[in-house]
C-alpha positions as CSV (number, residue, x, y, z in Angstrom):
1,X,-17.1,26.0,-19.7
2,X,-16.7,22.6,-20.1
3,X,-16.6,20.0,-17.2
4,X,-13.4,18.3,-16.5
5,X,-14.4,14.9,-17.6
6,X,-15.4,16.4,-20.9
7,X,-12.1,18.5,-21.0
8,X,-10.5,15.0,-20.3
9,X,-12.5,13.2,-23.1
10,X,-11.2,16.2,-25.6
11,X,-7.4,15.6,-24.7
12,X,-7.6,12.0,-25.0
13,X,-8.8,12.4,-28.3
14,X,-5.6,14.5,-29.5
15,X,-3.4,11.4,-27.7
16,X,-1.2,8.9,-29.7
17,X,-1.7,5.4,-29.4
18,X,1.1,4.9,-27.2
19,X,0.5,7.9,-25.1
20,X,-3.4,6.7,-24.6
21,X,-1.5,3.5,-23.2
22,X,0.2,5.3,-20.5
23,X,-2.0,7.4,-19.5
24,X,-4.6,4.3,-19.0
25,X,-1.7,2.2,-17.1
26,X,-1.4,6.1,-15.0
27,X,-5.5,5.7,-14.7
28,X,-5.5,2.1,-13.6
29,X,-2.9,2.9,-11.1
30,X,-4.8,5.7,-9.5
31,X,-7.7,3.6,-9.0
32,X,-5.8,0.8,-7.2
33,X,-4.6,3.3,-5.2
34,X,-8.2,4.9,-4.7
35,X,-8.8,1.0,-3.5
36,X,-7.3,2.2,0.3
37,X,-10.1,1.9,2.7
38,X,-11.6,4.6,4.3
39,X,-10.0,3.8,7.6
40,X,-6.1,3.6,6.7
41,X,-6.9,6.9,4.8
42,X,-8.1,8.8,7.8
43,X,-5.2,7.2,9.7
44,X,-2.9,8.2,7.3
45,X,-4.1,11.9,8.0
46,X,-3.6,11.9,11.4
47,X,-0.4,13.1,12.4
48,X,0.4,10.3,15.5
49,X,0.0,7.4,12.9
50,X,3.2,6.7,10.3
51,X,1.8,4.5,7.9
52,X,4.4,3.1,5.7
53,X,4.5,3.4,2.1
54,X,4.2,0.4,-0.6
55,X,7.8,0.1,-1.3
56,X,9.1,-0.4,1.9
57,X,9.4,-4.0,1.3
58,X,9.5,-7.1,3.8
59,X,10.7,-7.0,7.5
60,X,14.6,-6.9,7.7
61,X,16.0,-10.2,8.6
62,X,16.9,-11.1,12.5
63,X,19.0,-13.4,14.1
64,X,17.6,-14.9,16.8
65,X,19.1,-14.8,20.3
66,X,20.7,-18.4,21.6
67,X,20.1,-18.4,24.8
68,X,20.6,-21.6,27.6
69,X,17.8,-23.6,29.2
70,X,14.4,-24.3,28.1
71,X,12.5,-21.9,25.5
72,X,9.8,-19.9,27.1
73,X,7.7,-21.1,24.1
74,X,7.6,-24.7,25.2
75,X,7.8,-23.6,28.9
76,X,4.6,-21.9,28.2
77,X,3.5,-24.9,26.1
78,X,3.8,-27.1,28.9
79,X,2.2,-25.1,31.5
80,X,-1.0,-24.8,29.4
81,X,-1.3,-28.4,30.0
């Protein structure tokens, strides 16, 4: 029985040029993925960790709150010195 990577080597040989193309975009892609450190992949196993996915994009713009008075940022600015 053949091993996989020579049954892989056999069906790339019967692939068009343009189907070779994909499936080496598909290859590249897996590797990139592969590229996860070991870490966020254990995490991502453990159920009490949510680790989001690629596509979920930037954080959702907010609005900050007005408030009156000083900021606490240059209250706190101030008190450091």
């Amino acid at each position: 029985m053949d091993s996989v990577k020579e049954s892989l080597h056999n069906t790339i040989e019967l692939l068009s040029d343009e189907e070779a193309r994909q499936f080496l975009e598909f290859a590249q892609r897996l590797q990139r993925k592969s590229d996860v450190s070991l870490t966020l992949r254990r995490l991502a196993d453990d159920p009490a960790f949510r680790i989001p996915s690629e596509a979920s994009g930037a954080f959702r713009v907010v609005e900050p709150v007005q408030g009156k008075g000083i900021p606490a940022s240059r209250l706190l600015v101030e008190e450091r010195r």
